[in-house]
N, C-alpha and C positions, 0 to 999 in steps of 0.2 A: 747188588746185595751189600747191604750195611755190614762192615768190618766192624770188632770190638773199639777197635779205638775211637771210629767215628760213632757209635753209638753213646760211649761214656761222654765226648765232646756234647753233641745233643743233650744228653741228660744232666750233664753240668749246667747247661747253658739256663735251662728252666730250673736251675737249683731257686732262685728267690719266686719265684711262683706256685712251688710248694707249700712256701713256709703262707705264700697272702692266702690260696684257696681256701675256701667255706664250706665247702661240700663236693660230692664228688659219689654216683651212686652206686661205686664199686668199693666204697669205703667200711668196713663192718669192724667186730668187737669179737677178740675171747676172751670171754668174760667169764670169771667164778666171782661170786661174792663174797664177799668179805665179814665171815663172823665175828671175827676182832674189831673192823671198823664199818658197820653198817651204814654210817653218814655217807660213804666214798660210793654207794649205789647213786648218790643223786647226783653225783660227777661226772659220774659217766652216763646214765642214764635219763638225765633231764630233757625239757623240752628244747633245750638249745644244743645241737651235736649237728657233724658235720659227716656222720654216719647213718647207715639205710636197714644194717642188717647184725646180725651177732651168732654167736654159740660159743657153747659153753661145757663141749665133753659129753654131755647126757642128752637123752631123749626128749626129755621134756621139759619146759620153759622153769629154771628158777622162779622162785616162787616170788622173789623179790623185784622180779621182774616184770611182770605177768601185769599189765597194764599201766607197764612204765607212757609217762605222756610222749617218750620220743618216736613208740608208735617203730619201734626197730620191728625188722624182719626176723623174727626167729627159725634158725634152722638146726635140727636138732641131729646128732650123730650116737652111731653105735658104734663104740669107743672099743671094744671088744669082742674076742667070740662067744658064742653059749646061747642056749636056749632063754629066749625073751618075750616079751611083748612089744615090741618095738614097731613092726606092723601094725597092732592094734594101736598104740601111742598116738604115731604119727598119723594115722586114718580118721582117727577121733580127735585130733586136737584141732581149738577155737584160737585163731582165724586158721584157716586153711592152710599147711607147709605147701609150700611149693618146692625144695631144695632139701637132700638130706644127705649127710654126709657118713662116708662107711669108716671102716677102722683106723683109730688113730698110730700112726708110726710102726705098723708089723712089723716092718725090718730090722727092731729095735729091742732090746730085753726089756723085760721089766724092770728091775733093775735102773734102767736111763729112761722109763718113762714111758716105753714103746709095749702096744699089746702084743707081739711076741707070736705070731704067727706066722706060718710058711706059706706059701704062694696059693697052692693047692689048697690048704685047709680056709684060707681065707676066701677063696673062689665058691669052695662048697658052704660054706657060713655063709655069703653075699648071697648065692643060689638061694638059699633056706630062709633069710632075716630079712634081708633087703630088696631083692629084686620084684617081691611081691605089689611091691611099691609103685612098682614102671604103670600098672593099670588103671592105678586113682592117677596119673599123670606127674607124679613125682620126678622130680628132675635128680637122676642119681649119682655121687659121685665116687670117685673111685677109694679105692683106703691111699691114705694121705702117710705117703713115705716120707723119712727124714733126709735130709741134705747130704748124709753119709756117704760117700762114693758105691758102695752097696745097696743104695736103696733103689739105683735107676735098673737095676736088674732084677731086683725084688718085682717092680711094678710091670717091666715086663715082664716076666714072668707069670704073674696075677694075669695081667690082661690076655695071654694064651692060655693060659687052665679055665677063665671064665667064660667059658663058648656059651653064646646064649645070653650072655647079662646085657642088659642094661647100662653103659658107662656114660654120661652124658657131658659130664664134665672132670676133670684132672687137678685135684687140690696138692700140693705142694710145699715142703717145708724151707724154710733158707734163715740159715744165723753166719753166713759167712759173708764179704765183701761184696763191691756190685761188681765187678767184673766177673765172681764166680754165678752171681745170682741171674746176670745176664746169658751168661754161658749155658746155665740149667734151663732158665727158660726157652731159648734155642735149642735145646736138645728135646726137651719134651714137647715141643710146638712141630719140631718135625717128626719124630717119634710118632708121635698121635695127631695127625694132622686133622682139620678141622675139630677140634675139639677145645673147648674154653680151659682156659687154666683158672685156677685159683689158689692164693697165697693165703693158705690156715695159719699158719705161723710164718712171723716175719720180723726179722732184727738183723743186730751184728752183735754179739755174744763177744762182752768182754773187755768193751772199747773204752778209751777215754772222751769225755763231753764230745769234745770237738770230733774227731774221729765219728761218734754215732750220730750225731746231728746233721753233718755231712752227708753220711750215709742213709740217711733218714730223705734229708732233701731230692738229694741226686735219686735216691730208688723211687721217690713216690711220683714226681714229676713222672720218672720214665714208667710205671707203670699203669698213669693214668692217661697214656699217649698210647701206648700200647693192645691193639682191637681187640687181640686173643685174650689177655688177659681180663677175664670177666670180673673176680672181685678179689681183696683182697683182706687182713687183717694183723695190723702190726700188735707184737707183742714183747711190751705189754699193760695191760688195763689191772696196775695195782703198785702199791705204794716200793720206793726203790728199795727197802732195806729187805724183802725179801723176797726179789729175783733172783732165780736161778742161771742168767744169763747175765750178769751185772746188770748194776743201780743204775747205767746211765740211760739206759732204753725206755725206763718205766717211765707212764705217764703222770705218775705223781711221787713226791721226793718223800724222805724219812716223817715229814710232818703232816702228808697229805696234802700239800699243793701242788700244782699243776707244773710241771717241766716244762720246758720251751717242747718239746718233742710233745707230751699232751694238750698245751692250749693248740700247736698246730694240729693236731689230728682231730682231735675234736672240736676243730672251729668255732676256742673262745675268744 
């Protein structure tokens, strides 16, 4: 078994074969569009990306989206609890979802962004909203916890109150270094064994250039070596001056051009 340290060695090693790759089909997008700057839809959504699939918080495909020529995967989420149509959304929507994703961040207040629900209550919402879903063959995922040292006990938790559900896949959040993001990975791959992970949010929260670009190389190389890890999606897809994670992760800078960290992810 692979030690942390020899793992980081490995994924250093393929740190420049990050930055050359073109594509890669566990690559996707969270994506909200941009009312202030509507041009930056065709940046990231054009016929040239080195991405397969996207979401973007809600059910159903932005509009600005919705026959983009990159021909992305949309997978839509229920971002919260409450009485919806989300069943009927995703039943009805053209091309067929294949993948849908359940509550974003429960572990978290509103407040920092999280829908704010308890283990139980988010088991019986998945029971009522989403599991409905398991019989058109929807591939389901589980609510997608933050990096918080509280979150890996929130999802266990969720996943012993949901007797009965549907979990097919383990989506996951990480803005801290790669040795902790590898550490989480290993925890949840043995935690829930046989089960795909996937990275909804992805960064280092805070860093300087060097620092995130780094960390950007070294994490992507390792996660596209990686079997379990099904898909993933770095964030973020919008111009630097208004991240909430620092300017240095976004894929486009204060004027709307492309970061070294965007032309690589999006294989311009």
């Amino acid at each position: 078994m692979f030690t942390l340290s020899v793992l980081v060695s490995l994924a250093l090693s393929a740190t420049m074969g990050a930055q050359a790759q073109s594509s890669t089909p566990k690559r996707g997008l969270v994506y909200i569009p941009s009312s202030i700057f509507p041009k930056d839809d065709a940046i990231f959504l054009g016929s040239k990306n080195a991405m397969t699939w996207y979401y973007g918080y809600v059910p159903k495909a932005p509009a600005a989206v919705v026959g983009t020529p990159a021909g992305l995967e949309f997978v839509p989420m229920l971002w919260g609890d409450g009485t919806n149509s989300f069943v009927s959304d995703v039943r009805n929507a053209v091309p067929k979802v294949k993948y849908a994703l359940a509550f974003n961040e429960p572990d978290m207040i509103k407040d920092w962004g999280g829908s704010d629900m308890t283990p139980q209550r988010a088991a019986d919402a998945f029971k009522a909203y989403i599991q409905p879903l398991a019989a058109n063959g929807v591939k389901l995922g589980a609510p997608a916890v933050s990096g918080a040292s509280w979150g890996r006990d929130w999802l266990v938790d969720f996943m012993k109150a949901c007797t009965g559900c549907t979990i097919d896949f383990i989506p996951l959040h990480w803005y801290g270094d790669f040795g902790g993001l590898a550490s989480q990975l290993g925890w949840a791959a043995a935690t829930f064994p046989g089960k795909k992970l996937w990275l909804t949010e992805l960064g280092f929260s805070d860093q300087d250039v060097a620092t995130t670009e780094s960390f950007y190389n070294t994490t992507i190389a390792y996660l596209d070596g990686l079997s379990y890890v099904e898909r993933y999606s770095w964030f973020g897809a919008f111009r630097s001056d208004v991240s909430n994670v620092g300017p240095n992760g976004a894929m486009l800078d204060a004027s709307g051009k492309l970061t070294h960290i965007g032309k690589w992810y999006l294989g311009k």
